[in-house]
Each structure stands twice: as C-alpha cells, then as structure tokens.
matplotlib code that plots the C-alpha trace (Angstrom):
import matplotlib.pyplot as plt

x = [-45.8, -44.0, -46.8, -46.3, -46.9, -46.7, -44.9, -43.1, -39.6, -38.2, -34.4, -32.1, -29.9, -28.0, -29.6, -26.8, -28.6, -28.1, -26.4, -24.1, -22.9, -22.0, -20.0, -17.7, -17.8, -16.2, -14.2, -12.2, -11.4, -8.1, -7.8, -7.2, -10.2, -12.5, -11.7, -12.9, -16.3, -16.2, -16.1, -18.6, -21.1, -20.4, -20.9, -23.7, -26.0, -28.2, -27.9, -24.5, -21.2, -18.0, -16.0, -11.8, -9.8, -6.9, -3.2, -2.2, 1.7, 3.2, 0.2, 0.6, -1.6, -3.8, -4.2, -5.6, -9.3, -10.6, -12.4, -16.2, -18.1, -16.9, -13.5, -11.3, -10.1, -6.6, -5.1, -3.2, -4.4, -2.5, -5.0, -3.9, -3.6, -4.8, -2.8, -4.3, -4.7, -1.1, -0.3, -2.8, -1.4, 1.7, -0.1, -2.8, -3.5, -5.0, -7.9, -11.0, -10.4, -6.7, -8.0, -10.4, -7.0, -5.3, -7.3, -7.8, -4.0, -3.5, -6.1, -4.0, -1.4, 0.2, 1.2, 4.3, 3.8, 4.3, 2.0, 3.0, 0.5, 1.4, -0.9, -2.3, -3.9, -5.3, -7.3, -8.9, -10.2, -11.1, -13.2, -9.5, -6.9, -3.3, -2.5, -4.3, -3.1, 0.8, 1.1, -0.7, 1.2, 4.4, 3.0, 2.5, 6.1, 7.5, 6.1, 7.5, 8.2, 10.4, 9.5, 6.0, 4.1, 7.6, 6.8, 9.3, 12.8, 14.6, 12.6, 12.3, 15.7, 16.0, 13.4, 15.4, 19.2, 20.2, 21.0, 25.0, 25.3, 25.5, 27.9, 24.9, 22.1, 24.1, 24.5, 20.9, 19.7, 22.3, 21.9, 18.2, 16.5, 19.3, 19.3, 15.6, 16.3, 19.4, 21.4, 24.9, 27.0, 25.6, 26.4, 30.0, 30.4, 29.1, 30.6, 34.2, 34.0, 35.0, 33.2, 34.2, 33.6, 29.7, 29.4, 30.4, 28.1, 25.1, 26.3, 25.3, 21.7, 21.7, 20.0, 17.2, 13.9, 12.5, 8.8, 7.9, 4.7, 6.3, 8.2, 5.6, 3.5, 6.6, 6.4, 2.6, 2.8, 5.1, 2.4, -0.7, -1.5, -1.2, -4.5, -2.6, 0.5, 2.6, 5.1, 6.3, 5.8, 8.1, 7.6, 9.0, 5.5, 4.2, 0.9, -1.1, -3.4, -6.0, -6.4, -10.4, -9.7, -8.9, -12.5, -16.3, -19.9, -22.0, -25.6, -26.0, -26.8, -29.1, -31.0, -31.3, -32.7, -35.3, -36.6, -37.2, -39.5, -43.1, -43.7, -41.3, -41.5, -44.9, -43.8, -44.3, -41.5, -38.9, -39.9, -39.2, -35.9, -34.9, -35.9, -33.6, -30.7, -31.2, -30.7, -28.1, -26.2, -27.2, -25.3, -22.4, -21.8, -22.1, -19.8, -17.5, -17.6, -17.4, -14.1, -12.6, -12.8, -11.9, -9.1, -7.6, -8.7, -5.8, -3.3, -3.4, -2.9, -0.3, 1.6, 1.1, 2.1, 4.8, 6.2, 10.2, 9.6, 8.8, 11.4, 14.1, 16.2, 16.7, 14.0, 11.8, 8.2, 7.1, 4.7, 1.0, -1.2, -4.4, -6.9, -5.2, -5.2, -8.8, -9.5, -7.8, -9.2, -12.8, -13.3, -14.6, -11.4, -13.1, -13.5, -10.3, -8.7, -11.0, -9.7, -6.1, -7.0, -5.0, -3.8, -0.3, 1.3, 3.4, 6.3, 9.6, 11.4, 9.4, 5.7, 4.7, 1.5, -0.9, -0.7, 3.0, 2.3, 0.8, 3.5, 2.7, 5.3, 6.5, 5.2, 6.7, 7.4, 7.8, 8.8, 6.8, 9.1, 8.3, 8.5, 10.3, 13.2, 13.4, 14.0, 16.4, 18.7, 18.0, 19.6, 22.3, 23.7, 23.2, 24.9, 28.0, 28.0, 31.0, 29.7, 31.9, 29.9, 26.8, 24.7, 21.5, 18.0, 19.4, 22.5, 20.4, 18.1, 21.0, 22.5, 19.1, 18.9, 22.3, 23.4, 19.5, 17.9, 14.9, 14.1, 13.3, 12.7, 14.3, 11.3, 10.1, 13.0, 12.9, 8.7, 10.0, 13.1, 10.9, 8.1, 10.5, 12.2, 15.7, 17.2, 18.2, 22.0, 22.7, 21.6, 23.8, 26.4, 26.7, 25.5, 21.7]
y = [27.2, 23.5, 20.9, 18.3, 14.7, 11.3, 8.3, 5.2, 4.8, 1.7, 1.2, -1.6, -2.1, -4.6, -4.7, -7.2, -9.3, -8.5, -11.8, -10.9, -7.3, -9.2, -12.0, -9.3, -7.5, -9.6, -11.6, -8.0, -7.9, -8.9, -11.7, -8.9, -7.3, -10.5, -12.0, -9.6, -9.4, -12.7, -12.3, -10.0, -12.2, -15.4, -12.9, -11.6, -14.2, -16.5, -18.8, -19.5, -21.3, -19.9, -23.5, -23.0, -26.1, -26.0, -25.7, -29.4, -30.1, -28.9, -26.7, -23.0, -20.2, -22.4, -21.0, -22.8, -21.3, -20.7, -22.8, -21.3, -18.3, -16.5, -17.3, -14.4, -14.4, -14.4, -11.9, -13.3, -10.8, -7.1, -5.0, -2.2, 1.1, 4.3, 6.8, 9.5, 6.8, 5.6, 9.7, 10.8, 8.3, 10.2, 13.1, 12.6, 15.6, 17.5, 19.7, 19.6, 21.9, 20.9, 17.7, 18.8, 21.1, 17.9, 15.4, 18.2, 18.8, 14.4, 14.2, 17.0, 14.7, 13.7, 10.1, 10.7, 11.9, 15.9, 19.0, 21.0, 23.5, 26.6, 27.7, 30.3, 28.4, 25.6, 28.5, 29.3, 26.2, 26.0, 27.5, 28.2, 30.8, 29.9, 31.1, 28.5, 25.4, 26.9, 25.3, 21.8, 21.8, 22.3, 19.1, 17.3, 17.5, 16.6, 12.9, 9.9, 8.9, 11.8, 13.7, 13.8, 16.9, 18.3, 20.7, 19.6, 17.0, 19.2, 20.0, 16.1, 15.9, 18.2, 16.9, 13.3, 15.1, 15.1, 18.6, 17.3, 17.4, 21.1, 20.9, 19.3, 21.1, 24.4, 22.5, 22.1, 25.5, 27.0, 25.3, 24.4, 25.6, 24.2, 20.8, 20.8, 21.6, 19.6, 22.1, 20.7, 22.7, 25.6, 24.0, 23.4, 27.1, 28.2, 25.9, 26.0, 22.5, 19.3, 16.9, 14.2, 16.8, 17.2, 13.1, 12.8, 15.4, 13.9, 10.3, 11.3, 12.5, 8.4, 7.0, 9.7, 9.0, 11.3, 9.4, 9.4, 7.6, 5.5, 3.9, 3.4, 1.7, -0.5, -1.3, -1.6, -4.3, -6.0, -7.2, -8.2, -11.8, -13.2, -14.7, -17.3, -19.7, -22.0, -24.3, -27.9, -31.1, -34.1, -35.5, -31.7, -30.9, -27.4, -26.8, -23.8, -23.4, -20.4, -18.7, -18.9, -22.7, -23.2, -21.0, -22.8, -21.6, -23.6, -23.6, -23.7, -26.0, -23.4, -22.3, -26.0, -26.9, -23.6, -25.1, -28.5, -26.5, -26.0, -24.1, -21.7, -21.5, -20.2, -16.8, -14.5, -12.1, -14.7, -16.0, -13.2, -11.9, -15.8, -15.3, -12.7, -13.9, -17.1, -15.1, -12.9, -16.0, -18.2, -15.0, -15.2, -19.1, -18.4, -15.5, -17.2, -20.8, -18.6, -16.0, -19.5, -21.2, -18.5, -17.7, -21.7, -21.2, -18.4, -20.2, -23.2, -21.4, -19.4, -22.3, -23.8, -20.8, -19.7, -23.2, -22.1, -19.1, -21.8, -24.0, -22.0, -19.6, -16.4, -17.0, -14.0, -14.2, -14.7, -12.1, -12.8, -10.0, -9.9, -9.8, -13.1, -14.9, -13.6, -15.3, -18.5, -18.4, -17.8, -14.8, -11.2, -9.2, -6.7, -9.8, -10.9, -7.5, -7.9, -10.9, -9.5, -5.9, -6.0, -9.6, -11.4, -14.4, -16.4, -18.3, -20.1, -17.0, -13.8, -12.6, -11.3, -9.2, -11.3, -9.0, -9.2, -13.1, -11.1, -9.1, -7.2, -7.4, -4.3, -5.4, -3.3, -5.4, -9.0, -8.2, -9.7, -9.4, -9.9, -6.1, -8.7, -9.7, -5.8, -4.7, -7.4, -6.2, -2.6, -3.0, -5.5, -2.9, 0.0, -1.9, -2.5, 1.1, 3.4, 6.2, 8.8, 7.9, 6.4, 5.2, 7.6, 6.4, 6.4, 4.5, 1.8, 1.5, 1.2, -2.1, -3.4, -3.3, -4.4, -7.2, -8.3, -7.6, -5.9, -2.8, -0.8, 3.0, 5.7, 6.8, 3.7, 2.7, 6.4, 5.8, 2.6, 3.8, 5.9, 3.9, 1.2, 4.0, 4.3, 7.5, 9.7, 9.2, 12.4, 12.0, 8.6, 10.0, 11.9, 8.7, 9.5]
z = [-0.1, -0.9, -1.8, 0.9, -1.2, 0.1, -0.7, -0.3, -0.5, -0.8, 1.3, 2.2, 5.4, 7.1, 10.8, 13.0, 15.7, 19.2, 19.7, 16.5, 18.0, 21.6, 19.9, 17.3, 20.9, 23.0, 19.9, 19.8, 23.6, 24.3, 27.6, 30.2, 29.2, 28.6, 32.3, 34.2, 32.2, 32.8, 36.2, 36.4, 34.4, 37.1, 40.3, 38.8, 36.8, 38.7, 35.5, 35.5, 36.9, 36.0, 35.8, 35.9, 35.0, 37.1, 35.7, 34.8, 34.5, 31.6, 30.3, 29.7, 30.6, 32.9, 36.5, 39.4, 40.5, 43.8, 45.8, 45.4, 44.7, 48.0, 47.0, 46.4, 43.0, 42.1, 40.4, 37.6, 35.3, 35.6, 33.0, 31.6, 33.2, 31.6, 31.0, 33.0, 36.1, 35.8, 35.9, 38.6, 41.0, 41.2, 42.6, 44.8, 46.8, 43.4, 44.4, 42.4, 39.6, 39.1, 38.8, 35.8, 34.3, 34.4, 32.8, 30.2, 29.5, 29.2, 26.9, 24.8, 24.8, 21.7, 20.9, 22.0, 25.2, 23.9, 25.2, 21.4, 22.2, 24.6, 27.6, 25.8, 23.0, 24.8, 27.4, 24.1, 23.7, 27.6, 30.5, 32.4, 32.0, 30.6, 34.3, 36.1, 33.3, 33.9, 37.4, 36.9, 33.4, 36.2, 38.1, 35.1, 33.5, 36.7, 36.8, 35.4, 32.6, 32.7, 29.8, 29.9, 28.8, 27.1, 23.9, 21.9, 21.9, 23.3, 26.2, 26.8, 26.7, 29.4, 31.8, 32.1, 32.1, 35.6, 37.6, 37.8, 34.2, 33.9, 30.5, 28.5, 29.9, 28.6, 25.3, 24.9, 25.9, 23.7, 20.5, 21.2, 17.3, 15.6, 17.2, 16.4, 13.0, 12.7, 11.6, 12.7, 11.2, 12.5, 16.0, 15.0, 14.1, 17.6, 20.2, 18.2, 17.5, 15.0, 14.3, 17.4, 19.8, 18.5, 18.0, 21.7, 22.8, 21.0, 22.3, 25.3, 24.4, 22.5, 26.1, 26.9, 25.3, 22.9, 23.0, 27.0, 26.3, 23.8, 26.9, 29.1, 26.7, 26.3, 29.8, 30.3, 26.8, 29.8, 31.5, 29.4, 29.5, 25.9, 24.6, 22.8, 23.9, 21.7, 23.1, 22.2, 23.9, 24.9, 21.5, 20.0, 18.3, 18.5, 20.1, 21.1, 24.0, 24.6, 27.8, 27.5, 27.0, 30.5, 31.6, 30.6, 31.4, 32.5, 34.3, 37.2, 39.8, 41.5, 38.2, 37.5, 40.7, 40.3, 37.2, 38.5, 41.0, 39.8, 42.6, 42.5, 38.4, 39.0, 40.1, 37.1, 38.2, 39.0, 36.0, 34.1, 36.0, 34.8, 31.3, 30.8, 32.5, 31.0, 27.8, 28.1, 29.7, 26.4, 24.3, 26.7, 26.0, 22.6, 22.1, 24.3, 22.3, 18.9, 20.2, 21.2, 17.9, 15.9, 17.6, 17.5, 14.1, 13.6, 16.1, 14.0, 10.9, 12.3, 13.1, 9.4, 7.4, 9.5, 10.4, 9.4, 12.0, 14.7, 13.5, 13.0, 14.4, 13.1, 10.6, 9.5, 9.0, 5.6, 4.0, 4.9, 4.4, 6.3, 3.5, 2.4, 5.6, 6.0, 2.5, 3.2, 7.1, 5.5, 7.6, 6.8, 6.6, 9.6, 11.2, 11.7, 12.3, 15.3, 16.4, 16.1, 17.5, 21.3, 21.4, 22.3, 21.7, 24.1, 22.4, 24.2, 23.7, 24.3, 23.2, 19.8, 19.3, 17.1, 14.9, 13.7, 12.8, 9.3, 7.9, 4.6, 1.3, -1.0, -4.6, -7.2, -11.2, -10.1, -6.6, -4.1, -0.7, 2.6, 4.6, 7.4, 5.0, 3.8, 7.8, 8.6, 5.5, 6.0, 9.9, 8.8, 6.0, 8.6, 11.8, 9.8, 7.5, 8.2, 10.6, 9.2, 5.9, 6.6, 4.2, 2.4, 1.5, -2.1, -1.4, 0.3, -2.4, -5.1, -2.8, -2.8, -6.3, -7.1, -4.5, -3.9, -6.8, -5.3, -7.4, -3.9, -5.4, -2.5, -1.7, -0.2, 1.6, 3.9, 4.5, 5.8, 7.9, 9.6, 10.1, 11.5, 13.8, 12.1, 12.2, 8.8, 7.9, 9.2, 12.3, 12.3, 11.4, 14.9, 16.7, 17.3]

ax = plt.figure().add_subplot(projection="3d")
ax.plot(x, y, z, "-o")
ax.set_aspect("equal")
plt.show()
C-alpha cells in the first residue's frame, strides 16, 4: 500500500481581475457586437444613462439617438448573421428532427462552404441514418449561395450552372475526375479538342464561385459598421473618429437622486441590488473609457506610419508587423491582436479591416520587403504575361531576382500565390 505523506508545494500563477477579463472582453468586440451590449446594459442598469451625442455636420459615424428610454432605438447597426440563421431562413417549415440533421450537416461545413464527407460517414458519427441526412442534405444544396453543401468544385459548379446550359453541364459530368485533377490533356484527348476549344469551355466556368461561403462572407463584411473612420477636414488634415466616441455612460439621474435619500438608502436589499449594479456599471465605464483609448491609440498611429498610404494614390502599405507596432504602441502583442480581431476602417474610398493596416515583410539576406509591394508585382507581371505562356512560380521568382533584386526562392512565391488566391500557371493558361 502507497504511504500517503504530506506536504507543501509551493506554485505560481497569474490570476486576471474580474475587471481585467471584462475590459480584454469587450476591447476584442468589434462595434456591432459592443452596441447592442451596450444597449442591454442602459435598459437594464438602474445606475446608468446611456448618453448619444447626436451626428454634428461633417462628422462621421455619429448617429442621432432617440429621444428617451422608451424611445425605440434605431437600427443603424446590421450585426452579423450566422451562418446557420442566414441558411435556416430559407426554409422555414423544417420539422423538428430535420431541424437537428440540419444544424448538424452546417456545422460539418468546411470553410469553403463544402460537405466533403458522404452520408454514410457522417451517420457514423451521428444518432441518424445516411437515409434520413440524404433529403435535408437535398434541402441544403438547394439554398443560396448556390453551391452550398457541394462535395467537391465540380459539384459547385454545377449547382450555380443554369438548366439552359445543357453543353457545359455535359462537360462537367463527363470530364468531372480530370477537371478535379487538372488533367487537361486528358480532356483534350476525350472531347476531340485544341486548345481554344478547352480555354473557351473553362472561360465559361471563370464566373461561378468555387468558395460558396467565401461569397457570402464577402457580402455580410458589406455591412459591418467600421469601429474606426478617417476622413479629412476643410483644412485637408486627416482625422479619425471612433464609433464609441459618439456613446458615454453616465449615472444616472435616478440612482443619484436614490442616494441623496436616507430613507430609501436604508433598505438593506435595495442597498445591496445597488451595490452591485453600481459595480458592474463602474467596470462597464471603465472597459469602455479603456477600448476607446486604445483604439485612438492605434488610429493615430496608423495614420503616422502609414501617412504615404493616406496621401497617395496607389500607395501600398509599408511592412508593419504586429509584434513591432505592439512594441512601439507599448501594448502586449495578445493585446493588440485583440484590438484588431473583427474590426474595420472607414476611409474616403472604401473600408479596410484593421487588420490589413499591419502587413508583414519576406526577410531572407538583406531583404526586408513589404508582402504589399511583393503582391502588387506579382499581379502586375501576371495581368500583362502571355496566356499561351504564362508565367511558373520559378519564372516569377527569377524576374524578382533579376529586375527587383529581391532574392524571392520559388517556394515562397507559390505559398504566397495561393494564399493570395492566384491561380497555378496552368490553370491560367486556360483562363481559370
């Protein structure tokens, strides 16, 4: 039998304070999400005033408030929609248990928008049959974005070409395995073909989506409300304003008037219902005060470091990793990827997530060059390449090396193509 002994053992942890956690909490909470806590907080804190300055001429992102508590609010904020809401919507009149199958075949969504998996192996890893999924799998290929729920390109393909195009609906069920493999030639042999005939054919696959759910995230980052807006004034000086800027807690007139009553302060349960609203209110006020100052913080240097972007047209954005901004912002590196996580930027012409404001470099020898400056060349060379010889990974990273200077190995420039969304040389070459 183990002889039981006792001891002390002596540990060390880091243990955040509550008010801590809520300000990294809500300092990560992009506007959309932040309002409506907000709301919540001012409908349902006794301690509190939710104060909303009203739009003054030539501000951006200010909106006008409502009159009082009874007010209805306006809704200037459209939040995101989730993914299985934004599907369900579609079709309404699920029963019970297809509800359940469908919410269980979205969440096996990839991050394209593709159910890989057949029927078969997801029963296994559920309480239904592959029978029962088959239908709702049916109901959920069918909705928009066209696409959705497809197990491979070619199946996506064929969910968005219309019924009238019966010559390239044939072309894609006949040559399916070899246009997944990108086996071309292979294609030629079959369909009797040369080479214009297949480029025409595969120009007109160039306008279906092969990421479903890559589009409508495009078209939900539509409508969030940036957190921060630049624009110039009369005098052509850049400023930024914040869309908490224009909101302010405050205390109430109520809660004021209830502690100037020593009647009423006598009540030991009001007194402790107040205690703790009074509390969580004096957190909110401070992780709001905090969010708002860091994020000016980052507008501000934004607008320093990346002045020739703002002032220039056509300018790229110069390399600014995060864990240097977080050095020169003081911040903790976690800290600031917070602050960035979810977050938009209004600008004269178009909105920028936050996070593009800090673009990495390739360093390789003496190289240090912005990964901006290395995509703008990479599409200039490839707009203007001859598509009956388009350029390789390799010849790309010889004309970096010989008209730049940039000692870019091949490997690098393909992680990058991809990552950046441009398509392999052969597949350019055949206008895809």
């Amino acid at each position: 039998m183990p002889e039981l002994r006792s001891g002390q053992i002596q540990t060390q942890r880091q243990v955040l304070l509550p008010a801590l956690l809520h300000s990294l909490h809500y300092l990560q909470l992009p506007w959309p999400e932040l309002e409506p806590e907000l709301r919540r907080l001012w409908e349902s804190n006794p301690c509190v005033d939710l104060i909303i300055s009203p739009r003054r001429a030539g501000d951006v992102g200010y909106e006008a408030a409502s009159e009082g508590r009874e007010g209805r609010w306006e809704e200037n904020l459209a939040g995101r929609e989730s993914l299985e809401n934004y599907l369900a919507h579609q079709v309404p009149e699920l029963g019970e248990e297809e509800k359940k199958i469908f919410s269980f075949l979205v969440s096996h969504l990839d991050e394209r928008g593709y159910l890989k998996e057949s029927m078969e192996e997801l029963a296994r890893g559920s309480p239904w049959t592959a029978k029962a999924l088959e239908p709702v799998r049916e109901i959920l290929c069918s909705l928009e974005p066209k696409g959705i729920g497809a197990q491979d390109t070619v199946d996506c393909w064929l969910a968005q070409v219309a019924e009238g195009q019966a010559p390239l609906r044939e072309f894609l069920v006949l040559n399916r395995e070899d246009l997944l493999a990108k086996r071309y030639g292979r294609i030629l042999r079959r369909m009797h073909w040369d080479r214009r005939q297949l480029a025409q054919a595969l120009r007109g696959l160039r306008g279906l989506a092969t990421a479903p759910l890559k589009t409508w995230s495009e078209d939900e980052a539509l409508r969030r409300v940036p957190d921060i807006y630049f624009s110039k004034d009369e005098a052509g000086n850049w400023r930024l304003r914040l869309a908490s800027e224009a909101y302010t807690l405050r205390w109430s007139e109520g809660y004021k008037d209830w502690l100037a009553d020593e009647g009423q302060r006598g009540d030991r349960a009001a007194s402790a219902y107040f205690r703790t609203q009074r509390q969580l209110a004096r957190r909110w006020m401070h992780a709001l005060a905090q969010r708002t100052a860091t994020l000016r913080r980052i507008g501000e240097s934004i607008l320093e470091k990346q002045r020739p972007f703002f002032e220039e047209e056509d300018h790229p954005l110069q390399a600014w990793p995060q864990k240097e901004a977080a050095e020169e912002l003081g911040l903790n590196p976690a800290t600031l990827c917070r602050a960035l996580r979810g977050k938009y930027a209004a600008l004269p012409w178009g909105t920028l997530a936050l996070v593009d404001f800090f673009p990495g470099a390739w360093r390789g020898g003496n190289s240090d060059i912005p990964l901006p400056q290395i995509r703008r060349q990479l599409q200039e060379w490839i707009a203007a390449e001859d598509r009956e010889k388009p350029l390789s990974d390799g010849a790309l990273a010889e004309k970096f090396r010989e008209e730049l200077g940039w000692p870019i190995p091949r490997r690098t420039v393909e992680a990058h193509r991809r990552r950046w969304g441009i398509a392999p040389s052969n597949d350019r070459r055949y206008g895809l």
